[in-house]
N, C-alpha and C positions, 0 to 999 in steps of 0.2 A: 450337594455340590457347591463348591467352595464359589466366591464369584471370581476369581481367576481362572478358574476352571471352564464356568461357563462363556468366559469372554474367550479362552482357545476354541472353545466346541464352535462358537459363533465363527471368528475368523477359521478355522477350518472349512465351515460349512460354504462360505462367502467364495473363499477360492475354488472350493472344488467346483461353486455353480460358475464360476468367471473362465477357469480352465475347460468345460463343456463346450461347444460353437451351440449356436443356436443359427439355423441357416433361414430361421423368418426374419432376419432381421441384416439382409444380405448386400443393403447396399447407406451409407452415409447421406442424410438427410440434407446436407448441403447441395445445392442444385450443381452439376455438374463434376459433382469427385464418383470415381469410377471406385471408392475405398467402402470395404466393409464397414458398418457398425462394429463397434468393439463388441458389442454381445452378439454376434455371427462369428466370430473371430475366438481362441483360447488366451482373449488379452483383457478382458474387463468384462462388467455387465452394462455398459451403457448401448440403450436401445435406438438413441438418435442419430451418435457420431461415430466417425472414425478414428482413432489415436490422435491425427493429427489435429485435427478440429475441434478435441473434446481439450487437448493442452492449449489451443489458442482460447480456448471459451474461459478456461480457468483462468491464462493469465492478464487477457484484454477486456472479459466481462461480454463478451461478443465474436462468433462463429465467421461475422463476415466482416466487423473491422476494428483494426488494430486502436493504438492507442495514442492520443494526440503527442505531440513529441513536445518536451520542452521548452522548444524556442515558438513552439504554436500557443501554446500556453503561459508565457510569460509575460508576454504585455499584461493579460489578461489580469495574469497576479499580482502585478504592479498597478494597473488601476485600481485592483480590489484595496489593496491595501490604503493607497493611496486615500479612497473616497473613503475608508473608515478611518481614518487620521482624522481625516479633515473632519467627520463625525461622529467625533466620539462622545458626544453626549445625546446621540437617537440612543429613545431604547431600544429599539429592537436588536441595532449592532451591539449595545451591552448587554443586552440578556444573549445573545448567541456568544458574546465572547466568557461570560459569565459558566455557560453550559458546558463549554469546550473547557475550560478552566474546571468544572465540576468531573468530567469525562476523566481528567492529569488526577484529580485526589480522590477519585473514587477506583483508579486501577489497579490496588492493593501496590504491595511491594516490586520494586525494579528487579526483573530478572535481565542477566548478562544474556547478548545474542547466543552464544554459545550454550547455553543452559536449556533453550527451548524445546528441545527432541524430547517425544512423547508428553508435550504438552498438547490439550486438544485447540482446536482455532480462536474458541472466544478465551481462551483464556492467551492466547499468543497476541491475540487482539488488545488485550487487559495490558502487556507484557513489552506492546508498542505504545500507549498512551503513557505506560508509566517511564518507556527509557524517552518519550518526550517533554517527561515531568522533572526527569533526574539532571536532563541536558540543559533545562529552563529555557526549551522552546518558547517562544508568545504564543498564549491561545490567539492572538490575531491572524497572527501568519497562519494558524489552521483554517479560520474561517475564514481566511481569504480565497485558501485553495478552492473550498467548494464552491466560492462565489464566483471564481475564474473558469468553473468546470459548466456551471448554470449560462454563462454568457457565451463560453466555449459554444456550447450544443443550441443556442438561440441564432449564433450565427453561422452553423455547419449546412450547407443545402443536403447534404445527407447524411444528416445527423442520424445517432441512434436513440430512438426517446425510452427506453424501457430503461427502470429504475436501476437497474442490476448496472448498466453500461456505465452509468451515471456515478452509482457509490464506487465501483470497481475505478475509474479513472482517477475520481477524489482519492482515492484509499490509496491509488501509486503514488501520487507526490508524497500524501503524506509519512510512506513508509519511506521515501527517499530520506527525508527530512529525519525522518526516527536514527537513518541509520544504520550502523552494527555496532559491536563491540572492540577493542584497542585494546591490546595489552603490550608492555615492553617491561623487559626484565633481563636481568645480567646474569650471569653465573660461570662459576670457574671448572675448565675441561682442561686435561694435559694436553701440554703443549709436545705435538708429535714432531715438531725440529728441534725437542732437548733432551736427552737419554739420562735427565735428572730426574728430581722431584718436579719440576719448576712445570706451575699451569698458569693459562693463559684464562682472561677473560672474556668473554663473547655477551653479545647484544642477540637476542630472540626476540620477534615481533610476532604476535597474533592479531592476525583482523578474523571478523565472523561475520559474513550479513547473512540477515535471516530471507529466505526466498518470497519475492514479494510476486504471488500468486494463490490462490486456491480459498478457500473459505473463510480466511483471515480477512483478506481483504473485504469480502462480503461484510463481516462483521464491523471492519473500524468505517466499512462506507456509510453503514444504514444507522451509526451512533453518530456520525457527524451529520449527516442528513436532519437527524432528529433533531439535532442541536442546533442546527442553524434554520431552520424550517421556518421559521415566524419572519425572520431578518430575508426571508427570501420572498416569504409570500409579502410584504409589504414594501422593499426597496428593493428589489433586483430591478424592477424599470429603472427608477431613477440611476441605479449603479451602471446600470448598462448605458444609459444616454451618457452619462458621466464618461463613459470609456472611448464612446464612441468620438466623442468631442473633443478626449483628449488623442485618440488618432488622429485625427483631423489637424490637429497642430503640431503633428507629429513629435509629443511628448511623454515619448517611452522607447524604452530601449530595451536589450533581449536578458536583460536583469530582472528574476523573478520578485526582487528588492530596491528599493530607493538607498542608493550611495551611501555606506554606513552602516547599510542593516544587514545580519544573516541569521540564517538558523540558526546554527550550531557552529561553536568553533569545531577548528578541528587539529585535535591536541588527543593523546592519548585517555584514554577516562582509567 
């Protein structure tokens, strides 16, 4: 059996157990949803949630809460960045910016957003590091994200402390940051108000974002985690006193950047 063969047999067998209900598993482990688990249901095999709760787990990293909003998060990354400016000769912030920078040339070649279908997650994961390698992101602005996700959940009174909540939040900014793909291009179509030869030229724009949700994100969380882990376990107090003192003087504004700076242009690629 050829192994395309055995990878149908497999997704055959997959659906047919998801299409089945199973009725031991008849109610959503969410406290208070009256909704079936999808594996009680002919809609999946998940044994703990209901549809709706298993797509907010995937996109938020969390069943019961969503995900911090931009302008919650932006002081945050403007102190981050901020306090690595002003430190850029700690090792710690160079060996995390150093990693992050290793993370952009070790993600093999740039795939266009559009190219990604039936690729699997780490390799989609690979595939955002390198279009923030191709864009010439700063690895700082990356490790700032996580350092604003760290201060984020230190001062949430109800915070989520499980790891998943944590890379899943980093992972959204950073694919914001990543982006999609831009294409523009010209071409000539007859023109239907001249019963000649005569065509006219037209303007076609492609954008593509890639869905920033599901086991991707797991993956670019737990590789930037890795990468900054040392620069957390030894300055995140000091980053955080740093933030806090600069609220206090109320010096930040809801720019996830200092005046000058940004990720990415935005210009067709």
């Amino acid at each position: 059996m050829t192994e395309w063969s055995q990878r149908q047999k497999r997704k055959d067998e997959v659906k047919a157990r998801a299409e089945l209900p199973d009725h031991m598993y008849g109610y959503c482990r969410v406290m208070g949803c009256r909704n079936p688990a999808r594996a009680g249901t002919s809609d999946g095999l998940d044994m703990r949630f209901c549809r709706s709760h298993a797509d907010h787990h995937q996109r938020h990293g969390s069943v019961y809460k969503g995900s911090y909003t931009a302008k919650h998060l932006n002081p945050y990354r403007q102190a981050a960045l901020a306090w690595l400016l002003g430190n850029a000769e700690d090792p710690w912030a160079k060996n995390a910016i150093q990693r992050v920078q290793g993370l952009y040339d070790g993600a093999g070649p740039h795939v266009e957003a559009f190219r990604l279908r039936g690729l699997s997650p780490q390799d989609r994961a690979n595939a955002a590091w390198a279009r923030l390698r191709k864009h010439e992101v700063e690895p700082i602005l990356v490790v700032a994200v996580w350092l604003a996700v760290e201060m984020a959940l230190r001062d949430d009174p109800e915070a989520i402390t499980k790891a998943e909540y944590r890379r899943v939040q980093a992972a959204k900014v950073v694919h914001r940051m990543v982006s999609g793909s831009h294409k523009r291009w010209e071409r000539d179509v007859p023109d239907p108000n001249w019963s000649g030869l005569r065509s006219k030229t037209v303007v076609e724009e492609m954008h593509v974002y890639p869905r920033s949700r599901g086991r991707v994100l797991r993956h670019i969380g737990e590789a930037l985690e890795q990468a900054v882990e040392l620069l957390v376990d030894h300055r995140i107090e000091a980053i955080h006193s740093f933030k806090c003192d600069r609220g206090k003087q109320g010096r930040y504004d809801d720019r996830p950047y200092p005046k000058g700076w940004t990720a990415r242009p935005r210009q067709s690629s």
